[in-house]
N, C-alpha and C positions, 0 to 999 in steps of 0.2 A: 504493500500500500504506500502513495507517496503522501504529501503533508495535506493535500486536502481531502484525500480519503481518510487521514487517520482524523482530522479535525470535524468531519460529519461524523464520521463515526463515533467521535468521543459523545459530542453532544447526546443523539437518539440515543445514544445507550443510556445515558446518565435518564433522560424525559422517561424512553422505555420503561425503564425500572420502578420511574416513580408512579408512572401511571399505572404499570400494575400492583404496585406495593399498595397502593391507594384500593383499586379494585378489588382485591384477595384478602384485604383485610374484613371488609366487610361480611364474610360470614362467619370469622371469628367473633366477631360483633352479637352476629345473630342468636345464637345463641342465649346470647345475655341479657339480649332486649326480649326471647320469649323468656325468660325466668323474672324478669323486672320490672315489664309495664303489663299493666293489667288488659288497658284499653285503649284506643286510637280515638282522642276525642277531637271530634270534625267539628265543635261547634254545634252544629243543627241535629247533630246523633254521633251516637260512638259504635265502636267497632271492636269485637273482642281481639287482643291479639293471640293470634294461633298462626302456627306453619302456613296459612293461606293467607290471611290480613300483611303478615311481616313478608312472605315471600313478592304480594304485590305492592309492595311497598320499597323493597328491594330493585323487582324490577320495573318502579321508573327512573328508578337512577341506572339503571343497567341497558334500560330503552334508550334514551337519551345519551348516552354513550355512546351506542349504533347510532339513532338516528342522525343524530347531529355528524355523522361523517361524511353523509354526502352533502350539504352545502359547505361544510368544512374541505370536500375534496375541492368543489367548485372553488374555493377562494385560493386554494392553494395554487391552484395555475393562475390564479391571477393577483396574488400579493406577495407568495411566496412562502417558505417552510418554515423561514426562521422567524419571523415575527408572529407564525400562528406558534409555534410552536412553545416562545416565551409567554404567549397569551395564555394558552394552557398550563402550563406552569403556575403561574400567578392564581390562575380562577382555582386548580385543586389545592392548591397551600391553604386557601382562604376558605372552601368547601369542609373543610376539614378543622378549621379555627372554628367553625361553625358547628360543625358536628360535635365538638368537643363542650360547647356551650348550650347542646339540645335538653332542654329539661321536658322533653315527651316525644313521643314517636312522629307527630305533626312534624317539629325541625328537626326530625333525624331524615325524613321523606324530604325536606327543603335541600336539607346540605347533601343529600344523596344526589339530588335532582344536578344542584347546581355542580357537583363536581361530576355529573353526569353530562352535561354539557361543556364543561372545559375541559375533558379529558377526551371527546368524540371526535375534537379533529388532529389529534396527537396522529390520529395511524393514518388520515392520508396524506400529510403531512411531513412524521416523519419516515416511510414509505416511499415517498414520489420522491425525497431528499437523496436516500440511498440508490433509486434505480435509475435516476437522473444523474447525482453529484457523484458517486463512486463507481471507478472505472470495475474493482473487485469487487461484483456485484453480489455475486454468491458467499462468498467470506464476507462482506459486507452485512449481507442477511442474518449470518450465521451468529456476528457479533452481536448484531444488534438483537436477536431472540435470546442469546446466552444473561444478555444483562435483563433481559423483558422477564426470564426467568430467576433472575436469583431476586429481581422485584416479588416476583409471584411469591417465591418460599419465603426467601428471610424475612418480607414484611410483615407477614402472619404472625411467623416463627420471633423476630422481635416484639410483635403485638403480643403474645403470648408471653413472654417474658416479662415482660412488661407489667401485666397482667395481675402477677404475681405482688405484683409491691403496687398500683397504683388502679384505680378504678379507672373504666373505661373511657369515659370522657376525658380524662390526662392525658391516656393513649393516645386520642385521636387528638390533641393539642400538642402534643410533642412529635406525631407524624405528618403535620403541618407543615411544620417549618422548614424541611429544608427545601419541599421545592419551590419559595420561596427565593432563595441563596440558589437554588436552579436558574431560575428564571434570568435574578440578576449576568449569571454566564451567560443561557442564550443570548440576552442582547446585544454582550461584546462580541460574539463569537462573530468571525468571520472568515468565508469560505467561499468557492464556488457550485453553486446549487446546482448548475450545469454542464459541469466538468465531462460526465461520461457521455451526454448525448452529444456535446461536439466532437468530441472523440470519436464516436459512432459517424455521425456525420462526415467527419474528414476519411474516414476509414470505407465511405459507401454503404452506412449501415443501411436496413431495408424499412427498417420501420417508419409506416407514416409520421408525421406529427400534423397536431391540428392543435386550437384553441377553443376555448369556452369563455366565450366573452358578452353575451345576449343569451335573454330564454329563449330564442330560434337556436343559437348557437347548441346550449343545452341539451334542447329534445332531439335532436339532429346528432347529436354524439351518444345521448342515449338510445336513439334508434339506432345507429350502428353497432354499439355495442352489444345491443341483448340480439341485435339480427345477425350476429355470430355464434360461437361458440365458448363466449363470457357468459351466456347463460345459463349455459351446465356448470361453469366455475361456480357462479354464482348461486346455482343450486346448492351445490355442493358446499359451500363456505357457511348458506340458513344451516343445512343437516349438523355441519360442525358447531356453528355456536347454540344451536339447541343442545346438542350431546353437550357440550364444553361447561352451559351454564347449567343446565339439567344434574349434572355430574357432581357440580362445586358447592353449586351456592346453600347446600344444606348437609352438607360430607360431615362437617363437627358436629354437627347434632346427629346423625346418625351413625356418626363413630361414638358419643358418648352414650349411647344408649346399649353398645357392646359389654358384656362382662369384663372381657382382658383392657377395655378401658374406664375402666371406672373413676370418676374424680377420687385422689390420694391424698392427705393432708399433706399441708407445704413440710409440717412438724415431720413427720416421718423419715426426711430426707434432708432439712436443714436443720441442726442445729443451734438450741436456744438462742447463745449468745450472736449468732448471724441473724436468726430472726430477730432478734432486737435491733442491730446494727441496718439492716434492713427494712425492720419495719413492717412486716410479715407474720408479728404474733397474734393478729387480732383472729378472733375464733370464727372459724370457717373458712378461714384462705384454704384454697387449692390447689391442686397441679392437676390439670387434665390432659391425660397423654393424646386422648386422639385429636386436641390442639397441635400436638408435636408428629404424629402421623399426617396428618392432612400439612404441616408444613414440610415434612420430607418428600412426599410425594411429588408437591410443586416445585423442591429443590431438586428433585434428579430429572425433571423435565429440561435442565437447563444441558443435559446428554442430548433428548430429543430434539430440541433445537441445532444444536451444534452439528449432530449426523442428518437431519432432515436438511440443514442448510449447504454442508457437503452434498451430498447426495442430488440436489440441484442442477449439481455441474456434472454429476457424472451417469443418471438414467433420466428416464423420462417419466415427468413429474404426476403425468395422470397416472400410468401405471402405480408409482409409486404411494399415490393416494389409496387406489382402489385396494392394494394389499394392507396400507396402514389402517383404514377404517375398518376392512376385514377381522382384520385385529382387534379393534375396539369392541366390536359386536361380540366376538368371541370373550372377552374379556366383562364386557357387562352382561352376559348370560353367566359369568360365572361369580359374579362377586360376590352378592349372598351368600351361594354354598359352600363358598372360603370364608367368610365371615365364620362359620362353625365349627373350621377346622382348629382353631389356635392361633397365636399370635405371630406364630413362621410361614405357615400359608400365605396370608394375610398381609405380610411385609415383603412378602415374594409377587405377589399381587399388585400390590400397589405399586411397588417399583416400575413393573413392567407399563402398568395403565399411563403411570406418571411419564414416561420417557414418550410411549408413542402417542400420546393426549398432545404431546407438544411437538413431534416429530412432524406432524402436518402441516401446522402453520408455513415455516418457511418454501415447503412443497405449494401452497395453496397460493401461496406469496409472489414466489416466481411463477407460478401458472397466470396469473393476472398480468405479471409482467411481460409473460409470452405472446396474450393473444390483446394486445391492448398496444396502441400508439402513445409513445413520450410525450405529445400535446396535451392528451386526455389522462397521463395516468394521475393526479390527481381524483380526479374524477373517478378514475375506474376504481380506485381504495377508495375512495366515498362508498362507492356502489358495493365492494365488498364488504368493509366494515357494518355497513347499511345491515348488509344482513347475518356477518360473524355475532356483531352485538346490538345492533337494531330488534332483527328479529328474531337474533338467537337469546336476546334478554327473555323470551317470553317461556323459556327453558327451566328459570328461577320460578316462576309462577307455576306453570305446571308442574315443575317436581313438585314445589310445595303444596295444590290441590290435589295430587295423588297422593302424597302423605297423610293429609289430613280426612281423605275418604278411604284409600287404599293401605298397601303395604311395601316395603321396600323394595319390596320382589315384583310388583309391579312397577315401578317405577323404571330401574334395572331393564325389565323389557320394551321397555316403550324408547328407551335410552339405546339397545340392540338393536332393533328396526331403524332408527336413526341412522345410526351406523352404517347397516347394511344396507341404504338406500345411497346416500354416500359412496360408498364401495362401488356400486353398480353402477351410479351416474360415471364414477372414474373412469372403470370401465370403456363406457359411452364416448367421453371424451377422447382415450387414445384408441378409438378405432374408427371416429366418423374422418371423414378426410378431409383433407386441408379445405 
């Protein structure tokens, strides 16, 4: 990489990370907010809270993360990456100041909302920065999902830590702040956002370019796009963030309902004089391990990244799909009946889910940048993000209505069919012809 690949790439990695340490924290959250508030008072009536009230409540901030990526694509072809990108920054610093000061479920759905909005144009954003501004586009990807990942785990994995010595409103006020100290970076940062397509260009690359600059312009680049074969991606990207949010957003609470995790007293495992020094003597502090499962899981994703972003350059990325989601489907037909087996199954289990859960993305990633023109790819990560977290938000809500009528083993299934509908669209894609 030379200095302005390494200089995009430092940035997204850093936003990356925080975007999703932001995102994956919140169903450590969840948890706490169903043991702690009773009810969702709207004012004109309330609402009990249960797996179904909190899970839609969850996902409008997880709506609005998708949604807001396709006008967030559109603006990116035409303001640019770095100044949406310190936008975002600033609006989840301050999303999360706010959550931290929610005294009821009403502003914990406000600050959900609003860092739901400032974090939905981070991916096309910083997306269109890496497959425009970096010439090593694949290693590009690769880094920038490795840091999207250690976001994912360690931000839980410190939220839980955390946890232990300070109520959860602190949490979310002390994981505020640095993107914050983010933001102030991106501003100075300076680089070439277009480094790789003139390079492509001097070189005779093939790929059209066009502009989005009118709503003629717009519907006109969205007719092209979905009248190709960006519509099975796009298929294909709704099946993943349905499985993705389907999968997460309720994982701690259904790992703490496991015997092998049961909440442990903090006492058990700290002694006295730490707990005092700490601050951790008061009665009923906990350690909940499947807080610490569900953060490993997300930590070894950050494998998946890395070989799914390799893997980029060296097979062909629909194939590659159709056998990873294959995978997934196999893997959520089996999770339940490893849940029985013991805590070795289980951790053998989840390893694998964790790596190929994230293995995709950078495959799904370059496929967009395959069948899509450098004019529009803004636009075209609008269009995907639209529906990884637009309408794969809607994956939160549903898990949590089958929890709260069904049982986890139906959930699991419906989370398999996902899967295998994915698989077969990839299929689809590497065998229709150019």
């Amino acid at each position: 990489m030379d200095h302005n690949d390494r200089s995009i790439t430092a940035l997204v990695m850093v936003a990356h990370s925080l975007v999703h340490t932001y995102e994956m924290t919140v169903p450590i959250f969840v948890a706490l907010w169903l043991s702690q508030f009773r009810v969702i008072d709207l004012g004109v009536a309330t609402v009990p809270v249960t797996t179904a009230s909190v899970g839609a409540v969850v996902t409008v901030g997880y709506a609005l993360f998708g949604l807001g990526a396709l006008p967030g694509g559109v603006l990116v072809d035409r303001v640019g990456s770095r100044r949406l990108i310190t936008a975002c920054l600033l609006g989840m610093g301050a999303s999360y100041l706010l959550l931290g000061l929610a005294p009821g479920m009403v502003v914990v759905a406000l600050a959900l909302a609003l860092w739901g909005v400032a974090a939905s144009v981070y991916h096309p954003a910083g997306l269109a920065l890496l497959s425009k501004g970096v010439r090593e586009r694949g290693t590009g990807f690769a880094y920038h999902g490795i840091a999207g990942n250690l976001g994912i785990g360690l931000g839980p994995l410190v939220a839980a830590i955390l946890l232990l010595v300070v109520e959860w409103r602190t949490v979310a006020l002390v994981l505020g702040v640095p993107a914050l100290f983010a933001a102030a970076y991106a501003a100075q940062a300076r680089f070439d956002e277009t480094a790789a397509v003139d390079a492509a260009s001097a070189d005779g690359g093939s790929k059209a370019s066009s502009d989005v600059d009118s709503l003629a312009a717009f519907r006109t680049e969205t007719r092209r796009l979905f009248g190709g074969r960006f519509l099975l991606v796009f298929a294909i990207v709704v099946c993943s963030g349905l499985y993705y949010r389907g999968v997460l957003t309720f994982m701690p609470e259904l790992l703490g309902r496991l015997p092998v995790f049961e909440p442990v007293p903090v006492g058990r495992f700290v002694p006295a004089p730490v707990r005092d020094a700490l601050g951790v003597s008061a009665p009923g502090r906990t350690l909940n391990p499947g807080d610490y499962f569900y953060s490993g899981l997300l930590v070894v994703g950050v494998v998946g990244q890395y070989v799914g972003g390799k893997l980029t350059d060296r097979v062909r990325v629909e194939y590659g799909l159709a056998v990873a989601f294959g995978v997934l489907a196999v893997l959520a037909v089996l999770f339940v009946p490893v849940t029985s087996l013991g805590l070795g199954p289980l951790l053998a289990l989840g390893a694998v889910l964790g790596v190929v859960l994230f293995l995709v993305q950078p495959m799904y990633q370059a496929t967009v940048a395959e069948y899509t023109p450098a004019g529009t790819r803004g636009l075209s990560y609008g269009f995907t993000y639209l529906g990884v977290f637009g309408v794969g938000a809607l994956g939160g809500g549903i898990a949590g209505t089958i929890l709260a009528v069904a049982t986890p083993t139906a959930l699991f299934g419906v989370l398999a069919g996902l899967a295998l509908v994915a698989s077969l669209l990839g299929l689809a894609l590497g065998r229709r012809p150019e």
